[in-house]
DRENDO-1510 file (C-alpha; in Angstrom, 1 decimal, always signed):
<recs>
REC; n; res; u; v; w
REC; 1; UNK; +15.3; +14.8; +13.4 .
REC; 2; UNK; +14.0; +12.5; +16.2 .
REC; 3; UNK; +11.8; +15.5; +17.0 .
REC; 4; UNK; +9.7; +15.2; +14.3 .
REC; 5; UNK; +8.9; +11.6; +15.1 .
REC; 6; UNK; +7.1; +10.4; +18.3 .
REC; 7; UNK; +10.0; +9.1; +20.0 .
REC; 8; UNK; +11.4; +12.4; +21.1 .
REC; 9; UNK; +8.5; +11.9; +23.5 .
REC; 10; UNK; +8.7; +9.6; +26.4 .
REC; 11; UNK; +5.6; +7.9; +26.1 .
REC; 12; UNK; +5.9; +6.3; +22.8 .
REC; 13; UNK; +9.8; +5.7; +23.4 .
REC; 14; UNK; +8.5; +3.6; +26.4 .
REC; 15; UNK; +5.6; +2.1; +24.8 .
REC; 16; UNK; +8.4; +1.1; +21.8 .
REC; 17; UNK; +10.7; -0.9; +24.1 .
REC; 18; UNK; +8.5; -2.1; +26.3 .
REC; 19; UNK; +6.8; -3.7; +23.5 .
REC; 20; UNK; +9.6; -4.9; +21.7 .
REC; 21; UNK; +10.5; -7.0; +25.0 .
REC; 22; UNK; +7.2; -8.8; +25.1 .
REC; 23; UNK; +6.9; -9.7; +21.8 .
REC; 24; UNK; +10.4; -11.0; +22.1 .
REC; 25; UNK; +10.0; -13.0; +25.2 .
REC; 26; UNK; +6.9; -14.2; +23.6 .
REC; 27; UNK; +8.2; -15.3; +20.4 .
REC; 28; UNK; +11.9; -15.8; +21.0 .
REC; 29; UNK; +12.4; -17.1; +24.0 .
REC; 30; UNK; +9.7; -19.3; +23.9 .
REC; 31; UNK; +11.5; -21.0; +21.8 .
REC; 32; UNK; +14.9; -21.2; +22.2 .
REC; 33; UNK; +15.0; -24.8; +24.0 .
REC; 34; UNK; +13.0; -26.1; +21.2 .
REC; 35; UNK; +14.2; -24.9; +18.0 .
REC; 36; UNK; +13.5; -26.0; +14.4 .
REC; 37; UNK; +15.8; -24.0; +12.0 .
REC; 38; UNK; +15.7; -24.9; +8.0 .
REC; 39; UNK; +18.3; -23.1; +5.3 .
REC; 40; UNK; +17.2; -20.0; +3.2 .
REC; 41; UNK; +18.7; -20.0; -0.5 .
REC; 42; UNK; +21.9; -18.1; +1.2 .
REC; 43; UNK; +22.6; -21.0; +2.7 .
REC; 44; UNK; +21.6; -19.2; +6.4 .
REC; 45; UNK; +19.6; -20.5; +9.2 .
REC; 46; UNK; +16.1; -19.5; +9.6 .
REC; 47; UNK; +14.1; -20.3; +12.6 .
REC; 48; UNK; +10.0; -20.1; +13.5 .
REC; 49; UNK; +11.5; -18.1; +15.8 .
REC; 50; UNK; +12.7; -15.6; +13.1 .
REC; 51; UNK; +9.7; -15.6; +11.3 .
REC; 52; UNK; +7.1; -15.4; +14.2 .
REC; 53; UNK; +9.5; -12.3; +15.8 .
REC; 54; UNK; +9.4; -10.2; +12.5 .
REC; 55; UNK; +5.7; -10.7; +11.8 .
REC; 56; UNK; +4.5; -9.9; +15.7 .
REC; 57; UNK; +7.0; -7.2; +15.4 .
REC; 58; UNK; +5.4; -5.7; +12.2 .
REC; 59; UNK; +2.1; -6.1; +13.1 .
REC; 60; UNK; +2.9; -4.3; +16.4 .
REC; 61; UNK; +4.8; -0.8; +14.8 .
REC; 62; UNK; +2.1; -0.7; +12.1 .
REC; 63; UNK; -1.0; -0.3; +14.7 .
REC; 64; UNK; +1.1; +2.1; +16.9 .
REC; 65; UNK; +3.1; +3.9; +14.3 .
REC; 66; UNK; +1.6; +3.0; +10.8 .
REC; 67; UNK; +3.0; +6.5; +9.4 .
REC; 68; UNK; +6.6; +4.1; +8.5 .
REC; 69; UNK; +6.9; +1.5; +6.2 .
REC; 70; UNK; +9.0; -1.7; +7.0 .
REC; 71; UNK; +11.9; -3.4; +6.1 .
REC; 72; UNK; +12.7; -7.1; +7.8 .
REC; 73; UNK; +15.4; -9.2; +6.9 .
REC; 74; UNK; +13.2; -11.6; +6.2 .
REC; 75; UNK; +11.0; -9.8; +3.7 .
REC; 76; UNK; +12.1; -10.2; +0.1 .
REC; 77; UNK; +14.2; -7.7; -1.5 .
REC; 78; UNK; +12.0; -6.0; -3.7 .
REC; 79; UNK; +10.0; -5.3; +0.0 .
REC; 80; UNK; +12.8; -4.3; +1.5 .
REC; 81; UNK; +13.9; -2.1; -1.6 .
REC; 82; UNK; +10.7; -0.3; -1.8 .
REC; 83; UNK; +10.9; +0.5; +2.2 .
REC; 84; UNK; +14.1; +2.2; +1.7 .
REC; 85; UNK; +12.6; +4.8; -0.9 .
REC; 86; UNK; +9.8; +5.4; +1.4 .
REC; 87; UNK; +9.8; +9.4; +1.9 .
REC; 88; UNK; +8.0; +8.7; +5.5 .
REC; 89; UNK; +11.3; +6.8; +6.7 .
REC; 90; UNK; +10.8; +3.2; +7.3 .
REC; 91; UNK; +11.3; +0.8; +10.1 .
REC; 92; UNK; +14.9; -1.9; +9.8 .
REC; 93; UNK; +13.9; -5.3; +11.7 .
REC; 94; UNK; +16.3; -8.1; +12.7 .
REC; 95; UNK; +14.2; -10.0; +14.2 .
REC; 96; UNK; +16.5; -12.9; +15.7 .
REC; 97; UNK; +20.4; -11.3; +14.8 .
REC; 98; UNK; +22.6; -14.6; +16.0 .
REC; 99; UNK; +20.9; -17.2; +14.5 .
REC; 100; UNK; +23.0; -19.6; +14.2 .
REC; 101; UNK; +24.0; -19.7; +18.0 .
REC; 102; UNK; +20.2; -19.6; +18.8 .
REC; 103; UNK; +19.7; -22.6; +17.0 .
REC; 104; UNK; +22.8; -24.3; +18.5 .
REC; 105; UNK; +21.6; -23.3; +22.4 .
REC; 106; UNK; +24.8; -21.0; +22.4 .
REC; 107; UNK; +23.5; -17.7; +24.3 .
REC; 108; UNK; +24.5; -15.0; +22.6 .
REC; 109; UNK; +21.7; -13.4; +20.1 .
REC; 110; UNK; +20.0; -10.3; +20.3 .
REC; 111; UNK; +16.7; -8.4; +18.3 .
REC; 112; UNK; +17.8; -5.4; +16.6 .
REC; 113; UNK; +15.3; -2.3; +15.5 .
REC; 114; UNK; +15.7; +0.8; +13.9 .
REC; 115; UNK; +14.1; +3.7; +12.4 .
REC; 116; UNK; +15.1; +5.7; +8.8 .
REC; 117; UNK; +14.2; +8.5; +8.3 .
REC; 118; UNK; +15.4; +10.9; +5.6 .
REC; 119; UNK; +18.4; +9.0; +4.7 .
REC; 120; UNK; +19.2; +8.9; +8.5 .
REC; 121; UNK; +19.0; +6.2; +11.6 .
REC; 122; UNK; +17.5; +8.1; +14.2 .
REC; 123; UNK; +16.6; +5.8; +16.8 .
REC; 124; UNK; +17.8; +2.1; +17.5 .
REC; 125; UNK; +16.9; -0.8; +20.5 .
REC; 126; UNK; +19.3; -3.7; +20.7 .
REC; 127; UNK; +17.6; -6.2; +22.9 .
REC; 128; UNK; +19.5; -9.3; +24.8 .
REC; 129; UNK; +16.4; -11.1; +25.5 .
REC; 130; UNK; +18.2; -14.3; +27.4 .
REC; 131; UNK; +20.1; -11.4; +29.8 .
REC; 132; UNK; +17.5; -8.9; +29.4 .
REC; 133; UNK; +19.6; -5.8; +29.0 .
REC; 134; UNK; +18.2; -3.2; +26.7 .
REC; 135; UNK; +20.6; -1.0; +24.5 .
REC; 136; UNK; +19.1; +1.8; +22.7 .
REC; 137; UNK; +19.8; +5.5; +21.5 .
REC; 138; UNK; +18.1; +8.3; +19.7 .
REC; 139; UNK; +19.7; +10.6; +17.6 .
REC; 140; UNK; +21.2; +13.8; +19.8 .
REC; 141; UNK; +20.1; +12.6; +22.8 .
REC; 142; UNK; +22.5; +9.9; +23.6 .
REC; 143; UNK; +22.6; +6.3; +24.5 .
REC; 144; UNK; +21.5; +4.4; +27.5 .
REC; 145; UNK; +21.6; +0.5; +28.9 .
REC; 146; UNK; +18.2; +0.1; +30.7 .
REC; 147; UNK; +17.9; +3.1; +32.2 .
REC; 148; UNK; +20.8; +4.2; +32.5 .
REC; 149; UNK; +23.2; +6.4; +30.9 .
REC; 150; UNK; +25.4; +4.8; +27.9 .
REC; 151; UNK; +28.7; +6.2; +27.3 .
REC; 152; UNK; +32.5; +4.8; +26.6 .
REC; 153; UNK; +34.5; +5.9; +29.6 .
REC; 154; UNK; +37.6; +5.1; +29.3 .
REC; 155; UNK; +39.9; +3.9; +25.7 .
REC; 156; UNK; +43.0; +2.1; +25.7 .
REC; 157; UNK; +46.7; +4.2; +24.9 .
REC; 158; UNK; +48.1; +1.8; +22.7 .
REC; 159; UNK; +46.4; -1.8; +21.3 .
REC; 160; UNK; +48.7; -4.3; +23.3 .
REC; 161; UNK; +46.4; -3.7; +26.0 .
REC; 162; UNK; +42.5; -4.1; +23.8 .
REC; 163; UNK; +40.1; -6.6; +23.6 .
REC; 164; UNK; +39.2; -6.7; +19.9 .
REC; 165; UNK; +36.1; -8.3; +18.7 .
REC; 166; UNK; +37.0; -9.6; +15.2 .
REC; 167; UNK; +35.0; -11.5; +12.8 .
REC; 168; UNK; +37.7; -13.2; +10.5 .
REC; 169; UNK; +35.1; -15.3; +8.1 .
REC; 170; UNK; +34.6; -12.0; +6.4 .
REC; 171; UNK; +37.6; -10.9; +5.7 .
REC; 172; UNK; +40.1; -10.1; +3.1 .
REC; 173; UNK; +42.2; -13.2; +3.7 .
REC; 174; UNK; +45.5; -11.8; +3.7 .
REC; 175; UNK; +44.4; -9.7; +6.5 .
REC; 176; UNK; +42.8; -12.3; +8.5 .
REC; 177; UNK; +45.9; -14.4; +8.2 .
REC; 178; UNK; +47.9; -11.2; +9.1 .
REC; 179; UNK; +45.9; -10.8; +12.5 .
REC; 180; UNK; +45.9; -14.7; +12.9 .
REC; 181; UNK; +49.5; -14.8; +13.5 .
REC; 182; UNK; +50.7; -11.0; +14.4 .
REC; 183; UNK; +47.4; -9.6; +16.6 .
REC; 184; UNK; +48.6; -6.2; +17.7 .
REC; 185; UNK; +45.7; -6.4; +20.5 .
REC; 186; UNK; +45.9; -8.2; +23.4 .
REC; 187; UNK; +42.9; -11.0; +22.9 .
REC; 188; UNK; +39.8; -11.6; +20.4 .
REC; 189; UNK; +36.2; -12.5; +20.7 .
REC; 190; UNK; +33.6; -13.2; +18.5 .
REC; 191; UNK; +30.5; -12.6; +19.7 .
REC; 192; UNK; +28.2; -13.9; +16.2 .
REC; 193; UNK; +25.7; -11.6; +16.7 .
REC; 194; UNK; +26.6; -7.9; +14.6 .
REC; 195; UNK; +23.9; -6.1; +16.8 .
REC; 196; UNK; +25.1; -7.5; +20.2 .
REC; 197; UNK; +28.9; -6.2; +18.7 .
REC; 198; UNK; +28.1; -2.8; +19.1 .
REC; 199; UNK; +26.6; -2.5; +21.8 .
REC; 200; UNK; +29.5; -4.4; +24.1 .
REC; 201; UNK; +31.7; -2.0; +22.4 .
REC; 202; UNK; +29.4; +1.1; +23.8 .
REC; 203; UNK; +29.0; -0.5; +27.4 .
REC; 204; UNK; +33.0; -0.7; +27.2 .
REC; 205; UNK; +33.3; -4.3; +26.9 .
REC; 206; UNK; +35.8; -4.7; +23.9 .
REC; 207; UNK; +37.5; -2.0; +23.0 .
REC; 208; UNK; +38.2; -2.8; +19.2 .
REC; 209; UNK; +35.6; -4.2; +16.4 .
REC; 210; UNK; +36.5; -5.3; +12.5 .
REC; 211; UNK; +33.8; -7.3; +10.8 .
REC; 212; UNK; +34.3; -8.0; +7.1 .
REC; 213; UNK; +30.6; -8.1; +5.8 .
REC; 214; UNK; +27.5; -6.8; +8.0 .
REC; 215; UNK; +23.7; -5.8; +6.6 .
REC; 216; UNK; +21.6; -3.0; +7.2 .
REC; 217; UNK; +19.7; -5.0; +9.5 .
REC; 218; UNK; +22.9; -6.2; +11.5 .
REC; 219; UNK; +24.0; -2.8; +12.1 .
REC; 220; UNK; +21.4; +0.3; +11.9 .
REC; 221; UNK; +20.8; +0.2; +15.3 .
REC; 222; UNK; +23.4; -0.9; +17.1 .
REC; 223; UNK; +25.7; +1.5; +15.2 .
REC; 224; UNK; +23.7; +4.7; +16.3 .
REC; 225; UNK; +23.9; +2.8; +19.7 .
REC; 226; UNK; +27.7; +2.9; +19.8 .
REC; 227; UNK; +27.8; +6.4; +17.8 .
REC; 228; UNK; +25.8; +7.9; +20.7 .
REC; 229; UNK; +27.8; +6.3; +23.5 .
REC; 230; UNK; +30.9; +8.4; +22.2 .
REC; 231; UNK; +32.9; +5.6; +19.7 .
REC; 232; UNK; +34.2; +6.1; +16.5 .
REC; 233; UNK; +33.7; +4.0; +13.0 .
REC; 234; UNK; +34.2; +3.9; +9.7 .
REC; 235; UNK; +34.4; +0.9; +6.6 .
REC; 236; UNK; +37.6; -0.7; +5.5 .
REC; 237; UNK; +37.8; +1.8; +3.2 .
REC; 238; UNK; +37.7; +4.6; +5.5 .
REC; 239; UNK; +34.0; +5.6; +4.4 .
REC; 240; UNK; +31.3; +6.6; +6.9 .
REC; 241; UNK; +29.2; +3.3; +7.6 .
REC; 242; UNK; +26.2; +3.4; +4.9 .
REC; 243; UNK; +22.5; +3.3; +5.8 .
REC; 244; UNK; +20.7; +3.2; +2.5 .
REC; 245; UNK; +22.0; -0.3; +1.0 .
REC; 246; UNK; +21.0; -3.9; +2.4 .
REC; 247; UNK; +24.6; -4.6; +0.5 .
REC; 248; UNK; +26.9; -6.3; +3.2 .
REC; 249; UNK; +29.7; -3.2; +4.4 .
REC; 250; UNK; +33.0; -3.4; +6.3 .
REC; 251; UNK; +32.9; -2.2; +10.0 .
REC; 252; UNK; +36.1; -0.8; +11.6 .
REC; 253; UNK; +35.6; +0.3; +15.2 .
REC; 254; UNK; +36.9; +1.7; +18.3 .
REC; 255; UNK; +36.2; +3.8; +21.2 .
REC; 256; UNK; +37.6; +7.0; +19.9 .
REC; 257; UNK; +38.8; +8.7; +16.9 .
REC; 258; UNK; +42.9; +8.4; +17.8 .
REC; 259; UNK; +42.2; +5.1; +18.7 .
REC; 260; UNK; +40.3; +4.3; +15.4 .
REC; 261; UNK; +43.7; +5.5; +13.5 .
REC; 262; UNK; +45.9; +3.7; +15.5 .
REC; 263; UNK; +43.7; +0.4; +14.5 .
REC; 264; UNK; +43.3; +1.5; +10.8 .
REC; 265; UNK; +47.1; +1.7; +10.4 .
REC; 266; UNK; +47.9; -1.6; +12.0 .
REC; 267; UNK; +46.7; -3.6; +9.4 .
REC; 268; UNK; +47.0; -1.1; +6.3 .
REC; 269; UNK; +49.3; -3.1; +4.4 .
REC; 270; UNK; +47.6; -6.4; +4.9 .
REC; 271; UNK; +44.6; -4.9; +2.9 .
</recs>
């Protein structure tokens, strides 16, 4: 599938990253010691930073690539509902994923990008702008940090010995309170940005993920990212991880399919 886009060849791959990282130094970084941030009717932050990311963003993909539609988290949903159904595919923007520790000075956020096409991520960039490390994947042809190669190396035997990231906000509540007080895993992070999630999970840097709610947006990218690099996921529910809903999904996660099932049944009678 990433064959019959441009990105199968390395010119435009290039030209996409290294275009996504000036725009982002440009618009987010610029910003972060200086932020103004006002609540949306979801009662989430929203930043200029936000705003001016996703329209430099846009306006950059539709003079290089103007073949896709687009879909920003900040759009409104009958935008990003007519995106979806586009037969050409359509681009998926998070323009500032981690907004709320952006907008406290806490450094963890991350830009997120992906491309749909025919019901099917085929490419995503994750982009730390503050570190300036540069996840990204295309479908097939694997994942890579930089320019480097991106793959899990090595998975725990048993869970005593992981480093889960776990968001418990989200939840079920019993099953929060169940990994509050019994954690089969060793210790827990939250990281509060989705994007960023995966793609510490690819480079091997937690070995377990459970978030209770994450959008399209959040997770189109970085989920290829971490597919790619060899992990295995799946929803609460046990269903492959959906791409053609902005409805919030459970993410279950871990850096191979044994230990995926060994995490699944700790906590199966808490759900």
């Amino acid at each position: 599938m990433i064959g019959q886009t441009p990105f199968g060849c390395e010119p435009d791959w290039l030209r996409l990253k290294e275009g996504l990282m000036a725009i982002a130094r440009e618009e987010v970084m610029s910003r972060f010691h200086h932020v103004r941030a006002t609540l949306k009717q979801d009662g989430s932050l929203v930043t200029e930073a936000d705003n001016a990311m996703q329209q430099a963003v846009e306006g950059f993909l539709g003079e290089h690539w103007p073949q896709y539609a687009f879909l920003g988290e900040e759009s409104p949903q009958q935008t990003q509902d007519a995106a979806l159904l586009q037969s050409s595919g359509c681009w998926i923007l998070d323009p500032l994923d981690g907004t709320t520790n952006y907008s406290h000075g806490f450094e963890m956020f991350s830009v997120s990008l992906a491309l749909l096409v025919a019901g099917e991520v085929v490419l995503g960039i994750v982009l730390d702008p503050l570190r300036e490390e540069l996840f990204a994947a295309r479908r097939g042809m694997g994942a890579e940090l930089g320019d480097q190669p991106l793959r899990i190396r090595t998975v725990p035997e048993s869970l005593d010995c992981c480093l889960a990231l776990v968001d418990f906000k989200r939840l079920p509540p019993t099953l929060a309170s169940s990994l509050a007080t019994n954690p089969p895993f060793a210790s827990q992070r939250n990281l509060g940005t989705v994007a960023l999630d995966w793609c510490w999970l690819a480079a091997g840097r937690a070995d377990l993920y459970l978030h209770g709610g994450q959008k399209l947006w959040d997770y189109a990218a970085g989920h290829l990212i971490f597919r790619e690099a060899g992990g295995a996921a799946c929803t609460l529910k046990k269903d492959p991880i959906p791409v053609l809903s902005t409805m919030p999904r459970s993410a279950v996660a871990a850096g191979n399919d044994r230990l995926l099932q060994i995490w699944l049944d700790s906590f199966a009678n808490s759900l």
